[in-house]
N, C-alpha and C positions, 0 to 999 in steps of 0.2 A: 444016507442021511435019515436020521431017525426024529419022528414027530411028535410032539407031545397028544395033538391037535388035528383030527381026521380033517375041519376047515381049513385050519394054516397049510394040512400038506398038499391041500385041493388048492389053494390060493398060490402057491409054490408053483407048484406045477403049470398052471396055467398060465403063470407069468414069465415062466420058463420058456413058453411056445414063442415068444417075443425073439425077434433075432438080435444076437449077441448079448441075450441073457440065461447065463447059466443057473444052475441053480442055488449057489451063493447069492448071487446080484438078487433072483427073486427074491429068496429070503429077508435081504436086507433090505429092499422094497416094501415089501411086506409088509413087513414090522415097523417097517417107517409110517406107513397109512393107517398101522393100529394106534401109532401114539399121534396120530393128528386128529383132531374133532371131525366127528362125526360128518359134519356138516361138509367140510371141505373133501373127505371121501365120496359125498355122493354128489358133488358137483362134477368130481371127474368122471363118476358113475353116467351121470346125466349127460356130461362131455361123450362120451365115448357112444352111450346110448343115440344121440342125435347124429355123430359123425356116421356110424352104422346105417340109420335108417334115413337122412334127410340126407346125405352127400349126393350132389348128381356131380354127372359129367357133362361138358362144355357140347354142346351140340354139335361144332363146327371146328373146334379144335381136340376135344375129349379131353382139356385138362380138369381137375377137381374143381367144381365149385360149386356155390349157393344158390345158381339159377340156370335157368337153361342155357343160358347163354353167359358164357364166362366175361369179368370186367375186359381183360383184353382186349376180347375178338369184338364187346359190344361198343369199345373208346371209339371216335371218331379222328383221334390224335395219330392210328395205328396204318400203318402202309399194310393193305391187303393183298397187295401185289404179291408181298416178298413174306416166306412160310417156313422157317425155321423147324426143322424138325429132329426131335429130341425124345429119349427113351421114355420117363416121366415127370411129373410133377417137379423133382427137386430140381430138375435140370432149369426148367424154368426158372425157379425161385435164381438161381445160382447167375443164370443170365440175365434177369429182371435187376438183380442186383447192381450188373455193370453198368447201367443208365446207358447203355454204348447201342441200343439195338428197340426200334420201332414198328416193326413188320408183328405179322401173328404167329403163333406156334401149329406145330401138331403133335400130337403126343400118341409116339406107337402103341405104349404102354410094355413095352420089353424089346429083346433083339432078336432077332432069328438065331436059336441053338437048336441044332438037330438032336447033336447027345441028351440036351433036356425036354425036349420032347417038342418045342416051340416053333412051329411055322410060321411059313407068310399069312397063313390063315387064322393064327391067331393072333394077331396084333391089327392094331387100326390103320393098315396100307390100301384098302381097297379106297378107304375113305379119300386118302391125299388121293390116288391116282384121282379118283371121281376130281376131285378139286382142278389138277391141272388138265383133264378133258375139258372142262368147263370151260379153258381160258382166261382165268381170273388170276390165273399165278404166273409173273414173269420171271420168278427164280424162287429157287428150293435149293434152303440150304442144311446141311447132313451136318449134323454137331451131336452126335454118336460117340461112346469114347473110343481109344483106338486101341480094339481090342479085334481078335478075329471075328466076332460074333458082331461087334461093331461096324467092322468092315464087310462082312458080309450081307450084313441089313443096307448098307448103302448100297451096293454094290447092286443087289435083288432089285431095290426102289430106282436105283438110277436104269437099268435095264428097265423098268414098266414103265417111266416115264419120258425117255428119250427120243420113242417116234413123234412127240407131240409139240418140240421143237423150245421147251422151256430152258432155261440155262440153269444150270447147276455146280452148285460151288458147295466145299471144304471148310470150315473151321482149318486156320492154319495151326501147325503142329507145333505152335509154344506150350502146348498140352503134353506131357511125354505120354510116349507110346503106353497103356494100358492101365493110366490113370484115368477117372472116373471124375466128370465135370463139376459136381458138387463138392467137388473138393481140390477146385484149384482156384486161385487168391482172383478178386474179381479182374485187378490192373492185367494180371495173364489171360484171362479169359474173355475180358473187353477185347485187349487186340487180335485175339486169336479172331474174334468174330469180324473185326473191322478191318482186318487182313487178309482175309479169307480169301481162298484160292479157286481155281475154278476145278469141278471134280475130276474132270480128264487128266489135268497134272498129276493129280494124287495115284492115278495109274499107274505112273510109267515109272513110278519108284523101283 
């Protein structure tokens, strides 16, 4: 792809880095944000700038948010007890959707893949275990998608947490096997959660 414009093929490129934008989609990007006013480019300038340097993570749960302490985990309306845990952020959004489900989250921030280089060390699992030593959690539930690397993050989390005597349950599998929760219709995803199984069944598959 040839450039008139040493900025547009620097702006190209960089919008390229985006995932599932090739370098068509940037281009036409691009040049979408040359023909809009000024103004409205560097609002998302200013957008991006503040997500970058003001985003924190939730202290208690490490979903994205504006304060230390995310709306969820700070509501009074939320069952502490019960600890939902979920790869990241959209998962949330995707279950908050279903108005089906009350408890807190925890946000691994990924799944245990050896081939991609991702341990139990790198994701936030020391944190939940800290959580159900504590005694505060009477069940943790794995809503993971059901992919090997899925399964295998449950798997790792429900071994650390089993001598401690908490109960542990499944999203049921109206989810098909290695579909990706932000993108199944909320009515399916509601019951999956309020159907939920307990994790031992999902074993003996």
């Amino acid at each position: 792809m040839e450039f008139s414009s040493k900025l547009l093929e620097n702006a190209v490129r960089e919008m390229s880095q985006l995932p599932g934008i090739g370098k068509r989609t940037a281009l036409r990007l691009v040049l979408h944000l040359l023909r809009q006013p000024s103004e409205q480019t560097e609002r998302l300038v200013l957008a991006l700038h503040h997500l970058r340097n003001d985003v924190k993570y939730c202290r208690n749960c490490h979903n994205i948010s504006d304060t230390e302490l995310c709306e969820i985990c700070a509501s009074p309306k939320r069952d502490e007890s019960l600890v939902c845990v979920v790869e990241d952020i959209r998962d949330v959004m995707a279950i908050e959707n279903t108005s089906q489900y009350q408890g807190l989250y925890h946000v691994l921030g990924g799944k245990i893949s050896p081939l991609d280089g991702v341990g139990p060390n790198n994701l936030n699992i020391s944190t939940l275990i800290d959580k159900v030593k504590a005694g505060k959690v009477r069940e943790v539930i794995f809503a993971l998608s059901s992919t090997m690397e899925g399964d295998t993050t449950n798997f790792y989390i429900y071994k650390q947490i089993a001598p401690y005597g908490v109960a542990t349950s499944t999203i049921a599998r109206g989810i098909a096997v290695g579909d990706e929760l932000e993108y199944a219709d909320e009515i399916t995803l509601g019951r999956s959660i309020l159907h939920r199984i307990p994790f031992e069944n999902s074993l003996k598959g």
